[in-house]
N, C-alpha and C positions, 0 to 999 in steps of 0.2 A: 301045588308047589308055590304058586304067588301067595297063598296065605302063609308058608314058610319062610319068605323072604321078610315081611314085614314085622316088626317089634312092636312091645306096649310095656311102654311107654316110652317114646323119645327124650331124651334127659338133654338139654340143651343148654347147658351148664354153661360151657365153653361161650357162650355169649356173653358171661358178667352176669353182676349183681341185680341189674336192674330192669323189671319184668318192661319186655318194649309193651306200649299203651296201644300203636295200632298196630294193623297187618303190613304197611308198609316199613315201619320202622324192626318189625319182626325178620320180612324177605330182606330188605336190605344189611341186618345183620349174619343173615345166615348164608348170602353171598358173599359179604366180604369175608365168611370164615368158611369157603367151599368146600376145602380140601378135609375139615376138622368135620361137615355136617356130609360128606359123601362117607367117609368114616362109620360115621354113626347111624345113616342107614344103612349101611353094610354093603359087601362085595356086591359089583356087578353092575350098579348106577351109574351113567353114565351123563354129569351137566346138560345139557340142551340150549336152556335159558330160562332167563326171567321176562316176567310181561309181558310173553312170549303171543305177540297177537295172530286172531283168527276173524277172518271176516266169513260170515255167512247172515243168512235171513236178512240183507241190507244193514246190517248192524255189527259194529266191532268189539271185539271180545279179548279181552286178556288175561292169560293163562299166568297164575303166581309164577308157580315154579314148573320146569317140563323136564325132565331126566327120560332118559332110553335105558332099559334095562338089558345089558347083553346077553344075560343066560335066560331069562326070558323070553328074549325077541321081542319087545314090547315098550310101548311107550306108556310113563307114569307120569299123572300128571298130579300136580302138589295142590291142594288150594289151604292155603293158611288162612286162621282164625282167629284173632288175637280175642275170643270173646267164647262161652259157652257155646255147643255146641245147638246149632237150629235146627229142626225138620228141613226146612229152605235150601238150607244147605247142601242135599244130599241129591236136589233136582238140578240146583245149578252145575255141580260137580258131574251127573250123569249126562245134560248135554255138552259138556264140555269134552269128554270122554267121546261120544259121538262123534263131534264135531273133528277131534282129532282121529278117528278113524278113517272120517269121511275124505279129510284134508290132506294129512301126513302121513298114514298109514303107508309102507309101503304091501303089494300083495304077501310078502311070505313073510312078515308081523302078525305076530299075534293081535287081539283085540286091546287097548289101552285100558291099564289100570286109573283107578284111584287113590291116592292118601288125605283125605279131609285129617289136617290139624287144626283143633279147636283147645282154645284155653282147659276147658275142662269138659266133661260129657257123663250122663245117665246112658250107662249101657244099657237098661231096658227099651229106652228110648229110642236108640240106635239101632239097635236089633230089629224093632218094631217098623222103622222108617227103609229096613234094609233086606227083610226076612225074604221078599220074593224077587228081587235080584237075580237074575241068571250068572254075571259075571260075581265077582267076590271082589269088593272094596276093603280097601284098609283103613281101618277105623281107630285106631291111635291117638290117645294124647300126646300131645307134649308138655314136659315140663322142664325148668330150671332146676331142679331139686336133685340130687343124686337118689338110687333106689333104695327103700325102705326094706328091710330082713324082717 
């Protein structure tokens, strides 16, 4: 069912003409346009926050973006990429995921999602970094471009 909720590819149009250069200039456009980006991931997301920090291991953590999914039960957590998509990527995102089970979970949540968005991605690659996963992450680009027929 979570791999039903997510889409490929997020079309983030609604931002304007001009591709943001990093991840902060990315989160901060897709907060100021909330209401237009809970839309376009579709029913049932719930805002949370941004930068949403997490202290553990003696060290502090900040979550891009963190939404609650109500039909779910479940907390998703965003991490944007203004850059192709890394291997790296995909272990920071899993103890993040952890870490908000650990932290915020309440008991009758389900286990916390992921959505890595990265400028662009080899889905071989993706697949490969993601094949023995017990949970199921969302692996989605995003783009500015409307969909191609």
């Amino acid at each position: 069912m979570a791999v039903q909720v997510f889409k490929d590819p997020y079309l983030f149009d609604f931002l304007g003409t001009a591709d943001p250069r990093r991840e902060r200039e990315l989160e901060q456009a897709l907060v100021d346009h909330i209401e237009r980006f809970l839309i376009e991931l579709g029913a049932g997301f719930a805002f949370v926050g941004r930068q949403v920090h997490l202290e553990f291991a003696d060290a502090d953590y900040y979550l891009d973006l963190l939404f609650y999914h109500l039909r779910l039960r479940r907390y998703v957590v965003v991490e944007l990429k203004a850059v192709p998509f890394d291997p790296g990527f995909v272990g920071v995102l899993n103890m993040y995921l952890s870490a908000v089970d650990d932290l915020l979970r309440h008991p009758d949540d389900e286990p916390a999602i992921g959505l890595l968005l990265c400028r662009s991605r080899n889905k071989v690659e993706v697949e490969v970094c993601v094949n023995r996963w017990v949970l199921q992450i969302g692996r989605p680009s995003l783009s500015n471009a409307s969909p191609r027929n």
